[in-house]
C-alpha positions in Angstrom: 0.0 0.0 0.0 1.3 3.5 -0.8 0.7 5.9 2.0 0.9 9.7 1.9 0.2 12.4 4.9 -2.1 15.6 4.7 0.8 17.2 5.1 4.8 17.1 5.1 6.8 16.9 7.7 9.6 15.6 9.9 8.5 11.8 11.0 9.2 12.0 14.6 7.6 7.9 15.2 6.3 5.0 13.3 4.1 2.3 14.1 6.0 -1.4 14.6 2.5 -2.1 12.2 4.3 0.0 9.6 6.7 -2.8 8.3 6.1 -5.3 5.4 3.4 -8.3 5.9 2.3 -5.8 8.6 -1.4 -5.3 9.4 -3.6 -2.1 11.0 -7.2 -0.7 10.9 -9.2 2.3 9.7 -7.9 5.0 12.2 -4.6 3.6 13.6 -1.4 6.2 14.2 1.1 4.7 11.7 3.5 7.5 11.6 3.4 10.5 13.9 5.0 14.1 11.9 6.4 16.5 14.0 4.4 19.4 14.6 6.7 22.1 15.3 7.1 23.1 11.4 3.1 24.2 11.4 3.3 25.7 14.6 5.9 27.8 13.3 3.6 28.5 10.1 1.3 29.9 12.4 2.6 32.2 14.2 4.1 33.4 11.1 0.7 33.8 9.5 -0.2 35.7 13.0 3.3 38.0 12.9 1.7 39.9 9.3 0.3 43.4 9.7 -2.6 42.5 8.8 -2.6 38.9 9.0 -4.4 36.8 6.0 -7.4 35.3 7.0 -7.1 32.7 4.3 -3.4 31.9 5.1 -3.8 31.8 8.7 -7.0 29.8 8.6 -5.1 27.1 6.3 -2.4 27.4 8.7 -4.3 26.7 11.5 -6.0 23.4 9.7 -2.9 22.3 9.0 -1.7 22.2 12.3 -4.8 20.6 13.3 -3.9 17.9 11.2 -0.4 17.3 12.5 -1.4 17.6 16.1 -4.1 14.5 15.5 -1.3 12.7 13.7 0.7 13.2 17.4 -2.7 12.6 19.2 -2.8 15.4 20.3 -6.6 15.4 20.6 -7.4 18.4 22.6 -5.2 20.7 20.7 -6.2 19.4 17.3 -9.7 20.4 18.1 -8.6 23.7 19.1 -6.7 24.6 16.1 -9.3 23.3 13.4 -11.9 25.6 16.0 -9.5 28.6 15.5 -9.6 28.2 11.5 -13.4 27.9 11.5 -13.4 31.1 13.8 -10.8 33.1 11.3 -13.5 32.0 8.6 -16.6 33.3 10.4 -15.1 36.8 10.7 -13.5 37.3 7.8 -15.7 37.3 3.8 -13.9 34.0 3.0 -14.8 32.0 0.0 -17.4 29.6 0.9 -15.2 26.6 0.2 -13.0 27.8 2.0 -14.9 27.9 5.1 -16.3 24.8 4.4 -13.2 22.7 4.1 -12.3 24.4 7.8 -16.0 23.3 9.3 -15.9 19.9 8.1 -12.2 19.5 9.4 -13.4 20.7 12.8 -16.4 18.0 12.8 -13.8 15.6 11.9 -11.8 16.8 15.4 -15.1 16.8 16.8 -15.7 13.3 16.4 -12.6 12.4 17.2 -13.0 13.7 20.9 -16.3 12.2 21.0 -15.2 8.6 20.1 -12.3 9.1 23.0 -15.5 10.8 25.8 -16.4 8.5 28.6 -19.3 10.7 29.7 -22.4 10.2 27.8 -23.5 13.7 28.3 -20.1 15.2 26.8 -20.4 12.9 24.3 -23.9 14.0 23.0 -22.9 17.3 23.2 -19.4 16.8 20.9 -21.5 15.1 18.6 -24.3 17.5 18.1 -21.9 20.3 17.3 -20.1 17.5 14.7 -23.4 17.4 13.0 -24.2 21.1 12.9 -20.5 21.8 11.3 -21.3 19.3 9.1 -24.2 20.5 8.4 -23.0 23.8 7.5 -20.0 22.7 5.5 -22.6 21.0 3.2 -24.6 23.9 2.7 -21.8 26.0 2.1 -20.2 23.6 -0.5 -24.0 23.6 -1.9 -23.9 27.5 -2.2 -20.5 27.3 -3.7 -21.0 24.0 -6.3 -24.6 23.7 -6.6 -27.0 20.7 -5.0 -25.5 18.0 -7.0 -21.6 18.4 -6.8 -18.8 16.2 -5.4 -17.9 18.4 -2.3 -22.3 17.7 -1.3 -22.0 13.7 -1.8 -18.9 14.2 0.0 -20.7 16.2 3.1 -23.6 14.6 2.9 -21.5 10.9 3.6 -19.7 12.7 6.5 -23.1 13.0 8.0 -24.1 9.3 7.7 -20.4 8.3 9.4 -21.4 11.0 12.1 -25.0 9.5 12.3 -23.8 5.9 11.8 -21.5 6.8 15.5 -24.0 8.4 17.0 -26.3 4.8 17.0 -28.8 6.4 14.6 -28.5 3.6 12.1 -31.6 5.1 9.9 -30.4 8.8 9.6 -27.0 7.1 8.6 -28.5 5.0 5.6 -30.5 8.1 4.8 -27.4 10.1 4.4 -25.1 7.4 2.5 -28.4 6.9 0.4 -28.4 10.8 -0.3 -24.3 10.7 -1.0 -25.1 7.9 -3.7 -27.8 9.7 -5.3 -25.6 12.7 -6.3 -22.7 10.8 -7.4 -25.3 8.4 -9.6 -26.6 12.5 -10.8 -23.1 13.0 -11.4 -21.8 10.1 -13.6 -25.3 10.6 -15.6 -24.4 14.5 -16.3 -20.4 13.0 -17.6 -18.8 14.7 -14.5 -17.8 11.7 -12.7 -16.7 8.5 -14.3 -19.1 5.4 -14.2 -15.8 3.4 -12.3 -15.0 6.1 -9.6 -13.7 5.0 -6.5 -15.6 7.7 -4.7 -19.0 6.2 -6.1 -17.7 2.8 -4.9 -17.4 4.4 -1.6 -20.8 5.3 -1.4 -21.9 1.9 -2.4 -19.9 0.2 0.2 -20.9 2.7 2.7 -24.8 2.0 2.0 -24.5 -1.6 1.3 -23.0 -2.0 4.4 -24.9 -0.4 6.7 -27.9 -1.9 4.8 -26.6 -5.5 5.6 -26.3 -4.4 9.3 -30.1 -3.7 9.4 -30.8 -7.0 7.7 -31.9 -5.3 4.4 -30.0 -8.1 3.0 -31.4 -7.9 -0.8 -31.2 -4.6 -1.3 -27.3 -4.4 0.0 -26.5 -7.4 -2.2 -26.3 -5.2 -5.9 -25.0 -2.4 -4.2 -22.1 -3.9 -3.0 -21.2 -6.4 -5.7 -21.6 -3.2 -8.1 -18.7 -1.3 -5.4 -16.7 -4.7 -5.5 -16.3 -4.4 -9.5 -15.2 -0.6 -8.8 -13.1 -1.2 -6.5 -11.2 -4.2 -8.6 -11.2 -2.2 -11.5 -9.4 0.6 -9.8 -6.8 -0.5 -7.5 -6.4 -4.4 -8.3 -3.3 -3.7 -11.3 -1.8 -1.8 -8.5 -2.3 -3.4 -5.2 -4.7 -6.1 -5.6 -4.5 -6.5 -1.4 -5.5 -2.7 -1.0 -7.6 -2.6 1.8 -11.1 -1.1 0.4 -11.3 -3.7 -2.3 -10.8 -6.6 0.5 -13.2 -4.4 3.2 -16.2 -4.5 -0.1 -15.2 -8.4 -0.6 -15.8 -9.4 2.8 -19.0 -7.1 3.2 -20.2 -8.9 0.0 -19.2 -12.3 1.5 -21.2 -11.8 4.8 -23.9 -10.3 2.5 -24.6 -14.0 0.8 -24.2 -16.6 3.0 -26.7 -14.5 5.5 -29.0 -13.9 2.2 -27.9 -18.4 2.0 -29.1 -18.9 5.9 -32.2 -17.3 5.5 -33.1 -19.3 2.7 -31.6 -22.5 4.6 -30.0 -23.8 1.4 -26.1 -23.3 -0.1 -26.9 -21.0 -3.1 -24.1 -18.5 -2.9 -22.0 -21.2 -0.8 -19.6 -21.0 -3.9 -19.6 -17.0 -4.5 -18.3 -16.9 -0.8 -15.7 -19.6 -0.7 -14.3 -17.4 -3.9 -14.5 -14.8 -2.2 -12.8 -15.8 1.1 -9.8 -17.4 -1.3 -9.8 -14.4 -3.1 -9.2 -11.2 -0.6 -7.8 -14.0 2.1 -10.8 -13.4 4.4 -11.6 -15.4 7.4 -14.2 -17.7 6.5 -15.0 -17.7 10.5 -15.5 -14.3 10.7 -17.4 -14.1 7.3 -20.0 -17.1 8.6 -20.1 -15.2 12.6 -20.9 -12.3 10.9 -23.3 -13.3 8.3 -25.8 -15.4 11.2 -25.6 -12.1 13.3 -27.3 -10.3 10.3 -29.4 -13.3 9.3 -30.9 -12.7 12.4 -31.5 -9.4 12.3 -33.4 -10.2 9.0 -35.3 -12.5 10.3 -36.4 -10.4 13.4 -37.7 -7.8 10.8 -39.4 -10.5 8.8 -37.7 -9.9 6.2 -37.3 -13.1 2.9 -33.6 -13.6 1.6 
């Protein structure tokens, strides 16, 4: 897998996951950058008579950024809450302003996911959702209803929903994401085979199977799978988002296979599982969880 940061900068620690044959998950520290160099942009930004808004608000987001690569949580949030400030009192661009509110939900939800108390929690969550909220409508103002940077807001509300245990707000949202970028690959500006569309599908498909909406997830993610071969398998066929889809699509079958009480798709999964080198444990622990949930809602394979 190739990785690349935000950012530059001076790699102060690494990850003993970060070596070949090495594994990790959505969200893991592999490399922490020293901060120091944006820190220093800062107060750079601050020493100009007058300073630029639109410089010192980037430089504050990228310091943001390099402070939650240190985990340095508390900070992070600060910063990214600075840049949204600068853009508030200052006539910025709205995608400017945008990009600065939905990297301050992104810190947001960060300190939610670390809060023990529920109440705290809520609250870092709620003002996640409004930021998002207002990032999307700013992006809206700025590249109309149906645009990239509105699927792209609209999905960061289903993840922020999706954490928050409101499961059908979250497939509302990812549904909403899908629709644009299906608007946009119909108008020719976005390609029938782009990963973000895969995204979506995955995202939905997902979330579907977890309610037990088993039939409907099924197309949606065997239609991400073939995106998500098509784009990164001549490069990396291990890359971690084709392999994620796979196994989603895996559990998807042999739940949609217990419900029905037969082997149907018996084969599609054992191809799959030799394929993308998934557990076929996990794969079958999975899939009866969401059987069940199928079941309890009544619904057929």
């Amino acid at each position: 897998i190739n990785l690349a940061a935000e950012v530059s900068g001076r790699i102060v620690a690494v990850s003993p996951s970060l070596v070949t044959g090495g594994s990790f998950r959505a969200g893991d520290v592999l490399a922490t950058i020293d901060p120091a160099d944006y820190e220093n942009a800062v107060e750079i930004a601050e020493a100009q008579v007058p300073p630029d808004p639109r410089e010192l608000g980037t430089a504050y987001t990228n310091l943001s950024a390099r402070l939650r690569s240190a985990e340095r949580h508390e900070e992070a949030e600060a910063a990214a809450a600075k840049a949204v400030e600068i853009g508030e009192s200052h006539d910025l661009a709205a995608a400017d302003r945008a990009i600065w509110l939905s990297n301050h939900s992104a810190h947001l939800r960060d300190l939610a996911g670390r809060e023990g108390a529920a109440e705290r929690r809520s609250a870092l969550v709620a003002q996640a959702r409004a930021r998002y909220v207002s990032a999307a409508l700013l992006w809206r103002a700025a590249h109309g209803v149906v645009s990239r940077e509105v699927a792209i807001g609209l999905n960061n509300l289903g993840g922020l929903h999706d954490a928050a245990g409101r499961p059908g707000k979250a497939v509302a949202m990812h549904r909403a994401a899908l629709s644009k970028r299906r608007r946009l690959v119909a108008a020719g500006r976005m390609a029938a085979g782009d990963p973000a569309l895969g995204f979506s599908l995955n995202n939905l498909g997902g979330m579907l199977v977890e309610a037990g909406r088993l039939a409907e997830a099924e197309p949606l993610l065997a239609e991400a799978l073939e995106i998500a071969r098509a784009a990164h398998d001549a490069e990396n066929p291990a890359h971690p988002f084709t392999r994620a889809t796979a196994e989603w699509l895996a559990i998807c079958l042999a739940a949609r296979d217990r419900l029905e009480g037969g082997p149907a798709r018996a084969g599609r999964v054992r191809a799959l599982c030799k394929e993308r080198a998934l557990d076929p444990a996990r794969v079958a622990e999975r899939a009866e969880r969401f059987a069940a949930v199928a079941r309890a809602r009544g619904e057929g394979a």
